[in-house]
N, C-alpha and C positions, 0 to 999 in steps of 0.2 A: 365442375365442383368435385371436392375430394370423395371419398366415399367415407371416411373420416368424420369428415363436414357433413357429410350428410347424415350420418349414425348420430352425430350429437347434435344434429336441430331436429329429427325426431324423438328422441328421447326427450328435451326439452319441451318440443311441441304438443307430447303425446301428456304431460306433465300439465299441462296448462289447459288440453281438451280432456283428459279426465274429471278434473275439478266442475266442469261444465255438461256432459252428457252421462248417461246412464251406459254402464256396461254391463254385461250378462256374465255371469257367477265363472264360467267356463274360462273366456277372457282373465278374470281379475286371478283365478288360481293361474295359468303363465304369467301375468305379469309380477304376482306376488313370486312368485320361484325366480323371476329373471330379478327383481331386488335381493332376495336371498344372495344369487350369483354375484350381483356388482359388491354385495357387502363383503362378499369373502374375499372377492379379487384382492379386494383397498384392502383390505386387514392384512393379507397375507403381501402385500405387496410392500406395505408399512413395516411390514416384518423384516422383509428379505432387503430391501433396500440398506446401501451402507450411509449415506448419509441420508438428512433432509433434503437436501435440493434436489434429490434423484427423482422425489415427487413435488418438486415445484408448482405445478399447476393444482397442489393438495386442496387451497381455500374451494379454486373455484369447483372443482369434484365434489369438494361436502358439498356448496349451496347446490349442485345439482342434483346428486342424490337424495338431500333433503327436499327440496320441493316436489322431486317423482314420490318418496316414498307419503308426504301427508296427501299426494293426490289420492296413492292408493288409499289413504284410509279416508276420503271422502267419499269414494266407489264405493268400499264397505260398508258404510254407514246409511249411501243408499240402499244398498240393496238387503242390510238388517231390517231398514226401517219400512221401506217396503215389500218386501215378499219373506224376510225370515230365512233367506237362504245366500248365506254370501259366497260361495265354494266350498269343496273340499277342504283345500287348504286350512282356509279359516275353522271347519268346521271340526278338523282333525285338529289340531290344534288345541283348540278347547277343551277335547273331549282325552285328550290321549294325555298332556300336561297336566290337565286338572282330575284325570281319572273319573271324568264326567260328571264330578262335584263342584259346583259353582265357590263353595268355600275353601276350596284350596286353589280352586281356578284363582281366585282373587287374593289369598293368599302369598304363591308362586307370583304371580304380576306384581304385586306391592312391593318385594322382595326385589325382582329386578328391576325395579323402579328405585327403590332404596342405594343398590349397588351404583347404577347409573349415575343418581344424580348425587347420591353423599362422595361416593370413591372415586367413581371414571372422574365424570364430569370436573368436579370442584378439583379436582386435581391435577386435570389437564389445563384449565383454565388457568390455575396457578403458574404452572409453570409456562406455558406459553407468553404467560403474562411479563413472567421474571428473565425470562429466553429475550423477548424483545426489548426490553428494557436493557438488557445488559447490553445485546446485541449493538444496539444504538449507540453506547454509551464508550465499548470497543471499538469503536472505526474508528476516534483520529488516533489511537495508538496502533491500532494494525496497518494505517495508512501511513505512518511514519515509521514502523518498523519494516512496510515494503521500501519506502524511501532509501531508506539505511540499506537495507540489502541490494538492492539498486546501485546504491551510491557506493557500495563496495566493490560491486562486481559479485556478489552472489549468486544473483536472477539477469537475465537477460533484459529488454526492455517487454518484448512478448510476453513472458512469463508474469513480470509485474501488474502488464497490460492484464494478463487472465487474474491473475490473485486482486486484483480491483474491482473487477465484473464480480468475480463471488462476493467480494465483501459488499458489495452494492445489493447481488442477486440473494444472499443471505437476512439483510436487513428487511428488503421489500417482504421476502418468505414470511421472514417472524413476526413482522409486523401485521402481516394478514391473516397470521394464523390466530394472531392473541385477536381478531377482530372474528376470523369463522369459526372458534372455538364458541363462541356463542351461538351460533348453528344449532350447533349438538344439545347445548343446554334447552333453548327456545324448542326443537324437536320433541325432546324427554318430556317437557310442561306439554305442548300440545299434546301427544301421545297420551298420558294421564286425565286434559280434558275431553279427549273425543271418547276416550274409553268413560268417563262417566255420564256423560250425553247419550250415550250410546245404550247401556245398560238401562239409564229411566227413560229414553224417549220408545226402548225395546217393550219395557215392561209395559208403557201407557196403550203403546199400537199393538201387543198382544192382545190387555185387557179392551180396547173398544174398538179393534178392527178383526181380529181375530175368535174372539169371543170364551179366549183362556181364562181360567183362574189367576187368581194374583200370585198363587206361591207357583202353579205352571208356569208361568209371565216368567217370572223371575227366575226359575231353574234353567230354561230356557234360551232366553236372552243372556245371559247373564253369561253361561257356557259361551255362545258365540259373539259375545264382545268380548269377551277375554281372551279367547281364540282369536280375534282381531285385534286384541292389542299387543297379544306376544306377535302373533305374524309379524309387526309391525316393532314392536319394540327390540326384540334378537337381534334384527338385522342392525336397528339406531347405536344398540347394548355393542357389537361390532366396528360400528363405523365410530365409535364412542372411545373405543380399546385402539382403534388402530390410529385414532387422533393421539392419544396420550401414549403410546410407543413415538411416533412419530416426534414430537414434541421433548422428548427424554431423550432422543437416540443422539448419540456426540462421537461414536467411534467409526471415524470413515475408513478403515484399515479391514474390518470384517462384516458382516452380517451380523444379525444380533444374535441369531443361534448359539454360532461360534464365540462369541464374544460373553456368552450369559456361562455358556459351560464351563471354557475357558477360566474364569474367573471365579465359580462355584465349585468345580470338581477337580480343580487340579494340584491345589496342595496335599500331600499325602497326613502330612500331620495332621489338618484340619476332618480329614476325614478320618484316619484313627479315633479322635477325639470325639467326634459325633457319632462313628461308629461302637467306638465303648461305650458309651453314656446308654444306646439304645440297647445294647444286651443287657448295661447293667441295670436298667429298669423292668425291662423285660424278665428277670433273673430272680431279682429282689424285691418285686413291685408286686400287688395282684394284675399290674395289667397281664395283657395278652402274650404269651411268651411266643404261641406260634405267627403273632406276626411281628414285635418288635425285634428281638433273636433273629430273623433273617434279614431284616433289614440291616439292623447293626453290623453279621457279617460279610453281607452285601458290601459296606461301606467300606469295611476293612480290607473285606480284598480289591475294591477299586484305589484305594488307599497303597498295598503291598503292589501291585501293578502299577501304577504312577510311580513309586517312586523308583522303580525297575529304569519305565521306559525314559525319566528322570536323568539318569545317570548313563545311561545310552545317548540322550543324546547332548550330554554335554561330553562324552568322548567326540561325538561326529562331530561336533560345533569344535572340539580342537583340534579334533584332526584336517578339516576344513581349511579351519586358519592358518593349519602348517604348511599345506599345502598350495594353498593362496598366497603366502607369503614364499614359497619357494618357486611357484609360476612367476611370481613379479619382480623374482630374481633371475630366472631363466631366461625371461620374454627379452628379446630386444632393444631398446630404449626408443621411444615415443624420439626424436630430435625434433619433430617437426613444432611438438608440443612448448622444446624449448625455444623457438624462434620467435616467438610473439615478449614485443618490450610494450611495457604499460608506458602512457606518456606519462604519469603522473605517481608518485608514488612516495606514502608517509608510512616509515619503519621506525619503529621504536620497543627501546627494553623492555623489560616484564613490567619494571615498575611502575609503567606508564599504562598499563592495560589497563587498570580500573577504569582511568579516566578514557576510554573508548567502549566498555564494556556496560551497554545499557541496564544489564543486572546488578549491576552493581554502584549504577547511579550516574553512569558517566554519558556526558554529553559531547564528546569531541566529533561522533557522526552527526548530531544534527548540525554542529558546526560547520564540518565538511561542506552539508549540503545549503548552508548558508552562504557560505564561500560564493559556490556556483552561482548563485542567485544575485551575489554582490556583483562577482565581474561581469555577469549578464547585464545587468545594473549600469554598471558606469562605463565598460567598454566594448556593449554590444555586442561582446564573442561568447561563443558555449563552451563553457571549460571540459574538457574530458572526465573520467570518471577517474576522482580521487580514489588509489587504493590505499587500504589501510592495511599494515602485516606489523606483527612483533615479530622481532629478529631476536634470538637470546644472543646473539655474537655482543650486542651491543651493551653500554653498562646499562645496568636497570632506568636509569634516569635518563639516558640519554635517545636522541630521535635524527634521523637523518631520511632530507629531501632530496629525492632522485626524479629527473626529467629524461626521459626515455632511457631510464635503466643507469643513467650515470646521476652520480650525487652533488648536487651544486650547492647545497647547502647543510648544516646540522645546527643543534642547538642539546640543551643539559636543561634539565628543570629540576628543584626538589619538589616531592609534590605534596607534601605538608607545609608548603611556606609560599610566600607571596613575594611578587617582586616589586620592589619599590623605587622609583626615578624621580629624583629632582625636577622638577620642569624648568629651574635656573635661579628663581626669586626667592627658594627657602633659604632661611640661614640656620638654622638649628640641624643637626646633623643626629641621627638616628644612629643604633647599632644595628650590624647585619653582615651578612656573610659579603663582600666585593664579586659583584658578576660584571656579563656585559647583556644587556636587553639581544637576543640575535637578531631580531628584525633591520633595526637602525645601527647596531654597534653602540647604543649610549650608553652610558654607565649606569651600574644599576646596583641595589642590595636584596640579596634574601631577607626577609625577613617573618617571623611567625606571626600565626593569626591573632595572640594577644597584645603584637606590637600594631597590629592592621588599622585600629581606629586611631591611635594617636596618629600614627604616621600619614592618615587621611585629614585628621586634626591640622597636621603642620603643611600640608597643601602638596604632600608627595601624594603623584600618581603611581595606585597599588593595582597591581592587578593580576589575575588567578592563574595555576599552570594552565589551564586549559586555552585561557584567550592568549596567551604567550603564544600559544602552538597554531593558532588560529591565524592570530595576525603574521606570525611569519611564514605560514603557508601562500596566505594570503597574498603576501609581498613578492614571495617567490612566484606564484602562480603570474603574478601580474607583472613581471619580468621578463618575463618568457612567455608571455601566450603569443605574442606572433612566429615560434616557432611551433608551436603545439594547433595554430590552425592549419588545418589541410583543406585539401582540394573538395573532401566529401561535405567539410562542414561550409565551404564556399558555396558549394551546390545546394544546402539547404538553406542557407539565408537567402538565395536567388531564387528560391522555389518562393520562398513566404512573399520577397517581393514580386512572383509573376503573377500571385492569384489575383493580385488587384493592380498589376501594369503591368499587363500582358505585352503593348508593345513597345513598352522601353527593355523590355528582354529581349523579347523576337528582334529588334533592329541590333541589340550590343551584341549579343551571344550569340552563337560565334562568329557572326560575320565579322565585327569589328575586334573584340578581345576574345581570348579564351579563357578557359578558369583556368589557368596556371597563371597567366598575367593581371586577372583579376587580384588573384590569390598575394600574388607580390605586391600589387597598391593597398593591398590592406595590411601586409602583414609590416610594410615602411610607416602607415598611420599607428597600427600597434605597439611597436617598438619602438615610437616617442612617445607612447599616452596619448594617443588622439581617439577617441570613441568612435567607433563603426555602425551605432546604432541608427545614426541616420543612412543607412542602407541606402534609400532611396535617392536623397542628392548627391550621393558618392558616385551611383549609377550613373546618374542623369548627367555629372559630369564629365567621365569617362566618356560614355556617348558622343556628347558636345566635342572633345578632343581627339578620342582615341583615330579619327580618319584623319587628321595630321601627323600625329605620333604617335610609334608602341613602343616607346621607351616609357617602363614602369617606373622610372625614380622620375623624369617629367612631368608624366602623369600625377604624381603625388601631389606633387607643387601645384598643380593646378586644383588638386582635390581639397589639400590642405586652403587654399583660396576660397574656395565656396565655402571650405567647414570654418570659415573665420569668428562666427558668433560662438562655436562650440571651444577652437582654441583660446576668444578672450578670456571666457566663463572660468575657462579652466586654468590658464594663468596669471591673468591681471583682476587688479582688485576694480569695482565696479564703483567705489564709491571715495575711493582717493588717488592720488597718483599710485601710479608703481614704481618703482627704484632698477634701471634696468643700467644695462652698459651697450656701446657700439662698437659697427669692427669699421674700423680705418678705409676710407676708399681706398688708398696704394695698395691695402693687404686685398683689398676685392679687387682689385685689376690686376692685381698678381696672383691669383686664384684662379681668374679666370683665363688668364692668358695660359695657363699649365692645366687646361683642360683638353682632353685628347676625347675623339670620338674614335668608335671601333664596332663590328658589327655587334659585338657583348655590351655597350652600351658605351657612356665617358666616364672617364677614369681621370685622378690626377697624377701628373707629371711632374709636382713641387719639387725642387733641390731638398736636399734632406737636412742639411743647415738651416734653410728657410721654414720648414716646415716646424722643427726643433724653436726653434725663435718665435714664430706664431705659438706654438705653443705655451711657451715660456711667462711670453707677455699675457695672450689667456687665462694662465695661473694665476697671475702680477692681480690680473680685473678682477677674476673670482674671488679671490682673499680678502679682498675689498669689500664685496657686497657681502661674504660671512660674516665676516667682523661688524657690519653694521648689523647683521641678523636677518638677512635680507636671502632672498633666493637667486642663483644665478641665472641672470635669462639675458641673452645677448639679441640684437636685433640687426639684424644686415638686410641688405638689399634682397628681392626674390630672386633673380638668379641667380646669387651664390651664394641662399642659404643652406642646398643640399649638399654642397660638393666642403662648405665650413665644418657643417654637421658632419661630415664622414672624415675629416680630417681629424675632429677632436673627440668625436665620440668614444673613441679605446678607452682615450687617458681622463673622460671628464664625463662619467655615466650620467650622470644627474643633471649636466646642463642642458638647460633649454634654450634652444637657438630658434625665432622667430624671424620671419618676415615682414616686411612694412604691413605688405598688402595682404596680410593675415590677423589684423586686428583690425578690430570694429573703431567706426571714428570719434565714438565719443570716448576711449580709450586715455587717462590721462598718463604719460609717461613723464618720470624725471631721470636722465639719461648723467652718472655718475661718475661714467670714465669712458674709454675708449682703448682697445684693444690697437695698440698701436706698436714698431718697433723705433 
């Protein structure tokens, strides 16, 4: 056992056998002086500490101290009530406070009683009270301005991790404290009743055990229960002060010393000002001239000395700066500093800052961080950490997305006006400025916020600069995340699925694949829209193949195979046909015949005429299903859907090329054309 542990289960203990046995007068003066000690420690410990959690375990130290201290005044109250002699302690007390007159004895006591419970007390309860309440009421906005900082790149994820513990370790604090403030109070009432128990039960056992007079009885007693209730209440009058310091203290930068003086004594003007008022009372007043007069010059020259060392050091504070700023010209340059590319990154003009600038009412970070949570959402991957920078290069309106340091995309906003897009069926025509939506390229109008409801009226889709910026991050993010996964975030979705299939990992990893070639079958599912969230039967699949073949574009096709309910969901409608097109058997045996294997995996070998013509005719099919309104989705056989796909994917980003044996059977398709030459 600690020795720690052991110090505070007898102090406990010794708390709980006082209440129960008799102690002799000798005893209770050390243990009343050892309460004196713990009082001061808390007080001055409440004092020096820079914040509140520095005394985290604060509740439970009052509830201990308070129940050691009313044990002490159960001992006293024995040994008042039987022998009349409770210690020293008590005795001096009495006698040296009250200058050995029971009427000022009780005087003095009422008085710190009065202070107690009118000032400390009711005022530390106060604010404890108003501390928690706020406290509680502050987590989900400090818990989303960590996010934001997070989500920036401001804090690390450690760092976040710790600012969440305090906000967590903060809340529990004040919420226990508005709960052992009431300690203190329930202490102060007890103290006030033992001491009047104490006083007539004194007086009764003088007159019929003792055999004193009634006014002896009472001079007597009377001294040493007052003696017994300051012993007892100074130290409560303490633990009472260093609750309501405690409870007030908010500056974690200094001690409260520094922080009190600081802030009292160090304008020079303010102390001129207090400093003359005191002479000139003292001057022109009957008061006391020889002590208001020193005081005031006192002030004064605290006053003329401040503003001295004032100006000294705001010379050091710029000569500092001169110099700090000429080391950071002399120093070497950091290169290594510059080597690190963010994968993800939203730059935009000044104009734009509002709308990112929480003070200012903008929400484009919590967006950010909605983002993240979407593509978690629908394609299973962890998007990296959106940064956010204004760039003055750029015009005020304008924002540009960059993917590992290069810019694949930009857009313009105004950000007092809305943009507004025909969905195709309006016919009445709005005024506004002619843009293009950047997400999609539609066509779109500015328009102002007093044009916003009719233009909602007439069945145009309006919508705000902020989700402009949103969705076309959004779109970009989701274009490119199978470049933006790596190897380390491969290794954390293999962590989450080992803790619960330990041995479909231990058998894949690495005997079978490595995360590099894991890494490549997800990032071929990514880069058509295929969701990764089912981790587990992607796995499992892999496994089932991978001791036939480590070709990763094979592998796909098999993967893509199992995830056939996830591909229906996501391109065929479930509840009427779909409108698709087919490729040509000749064009697939001529596909496949121009496949070449090689140790880097197959490749095709098409004539480039031939491949130009497949093309062509591709275009012919898709024009077709746009004009009916329709999505382009071709269907070919499963061996040469991957080697189609790679053949059209440069010139035809958005088509979807299926396989048979990738759609579920109750799948209705109507098949519209055929890619044919």
């Amino acid at each position: 056992m600690k020795k720690t542990d052991l110090g505070v289960g007898i102090y406990l203990l010794a708390a709980i056998v006082f209440m129960i046995i008799s102690i002799p007068s000798g005893l209770l003066d050390v243990l009343l002086t050892l309460n004196f000690f713990v009082a001061l420690v808390i007080l001055f410990n409440s004092f020096f500490s820079k914040e509140p959690l520095d005394m985290s375990a604060y509740p439970t130290i009052l509830l201990l101290s308070t129940i050691f201290r009313i044990s002490l005044n159960v001992s006293s109250t024995k040994l008042i009530l039987k022998t009349g002699d409770p210690g020293k302690v008590v005795r001096t007390f009495g006698e040296f406070v009250g200058k050995g007159d029971p009427i000022i004895g009780i005087i003095v006591f009422i008085i710190l009683l009065i202070v107690q419970f009118m000032v400390i007390n009711k005022g530390s309860e106060r604010v404890a009270e108003v501390t928690a309440r706020f406290t509680l009421d502050a987590m989900p906005g400090k818990q989303m301005a960590i996010d934001a900082d997070l989500n920036t790149g401001a804090i690390s994820d450690a760092e976040a991790k710790a600012r969440r513990e305090k906000i967590a370790a903060e809340s529990a604090f004040f919420g226990s404290m508005d709960g052992a403030v009431k300690y203190v109070k329930g202490d102060a009432t007890a103290g006030l009743i033992i001491t009047c128990i104490n006083i007539i039960g004194g007086i009764i056992m003088g007159i019929l055990r003792r055999g004193m007079s009634a006014g002896e009885a009472f001079d007597y007693y009377t001294i040493i229960t007052i003696g017994d209730g300051l012993v007892s209440s100074i130290p409560s009058l303490m633990i009472s002060l260093a609750t309501g310091i405690l409870v007030t203290k908010s500056d974690g930068e200094k001690d409260l010393g520094g922080t009190v003086f600081s802030q009292l004594f160090t304008l020079s003007k303010v102390l001129y000002y207090a400093g003359g008022a005191l002479v000139f009372l003292g001057v022109f007043t009957p008061l006391p001239i020889y002590v208001f007069v020193p005081f005031g010059l006192v002030a004064i020259f605290l006053g003329y000395r401040n503003s001295g060392k004032a100006a000294v050091e705001q010379i050091e504070t710029e000569v500092a700066e001169e110099e700090a700023q000429a080391d950071e010209i002399r120093r070497p340059e950091n290169v290594n500093s510059l080597l690190a590319v963010d994968p993800i990154e939203l730059e935009f003009g000044y104009g734009i800052i509002p709308l990112a600038d929480v003070n200012q009412g903008g929400d484009l970070i919590d967006r950010v961080v909605m983002i993240r949570r979407q593509i978690a959402l629908e394609l299973g991957a962890v998007v990296p950490i959106i940064r956010l920078r204004d760039n003055i290069q750029l015009n005020p309106n304008q924002y540009i997305i960059k993917i590992k340091g290069i810019q694949v995309s930009e857009g313009e906003i105004l950000f007092d006006h809305y943009m507004a897009m025909n969905p195709g069926y309006v016919e009445e025509e709005i005024s506004g400025i002619p843009t293009f939506e950047p997400s999609f390229h539609l066509p779109a109008l500015w328009i102002t916020e007093s044009q916003r409801e009719r233009a909602e009226t007439l069945g145009y889709t309006v919508v705000d600069p902020p989700s402009i910026i949103a969705t076309h991050l959004t779109e970009v993010v989701r274009n490119h995340i199978d470049e933006l996964l790596t190897r380390q975030d491969v290794q954390n979705l293999i962590n989450n699925v080992k803790d619960s299939n330990q041995a479909l990992i231990d058998e894949l990893v690495p005997k079978l694949l490595n995360i590099g070639e894991i890494q490549k079958v997800l990032q071929n599912l990514l880069r058509e829209g295929i969701s990764i969230r089912d981790l587990l039967t992607i796995l499992e699949t892999l496994a089932d193949h991978a001791g036939v073949t480590r070709d990763t574009d094979v592998l796909t096709e098999y993967v893509r195979q199992s995830l056939k309910r996830v591909i229906s969901n996501k391109f065929f409608s479930q509840n009427e046909s779909t409108t698709v097109i087919t490729l040509d058997p000749g064009i697939e045996q001529e596909i496949m015949d121009s496949v070449k294997q090689s140790e880097q995996g197959a490749y095709l070998t098409l004539d480039p005429d031939r491949s130009k013509k497949i093309l062509n005719a591709t275009g012919v099919e898709i024009d077709k299903l746009e004009k009916m309104g329709k999505p382009a989705i071709i269907i070919t056989s499963p061996i040469v859907r991957m080697y189609y796909k790679r053949l059209v994917e440069e010139y035809y980003k958005d088509l979807v090329v299926v396989s048979y044996n990738e759609i579920e059977s109750n799948i209705e398709l109507q098949s519209v054309g055929m890619v044919s030459i």
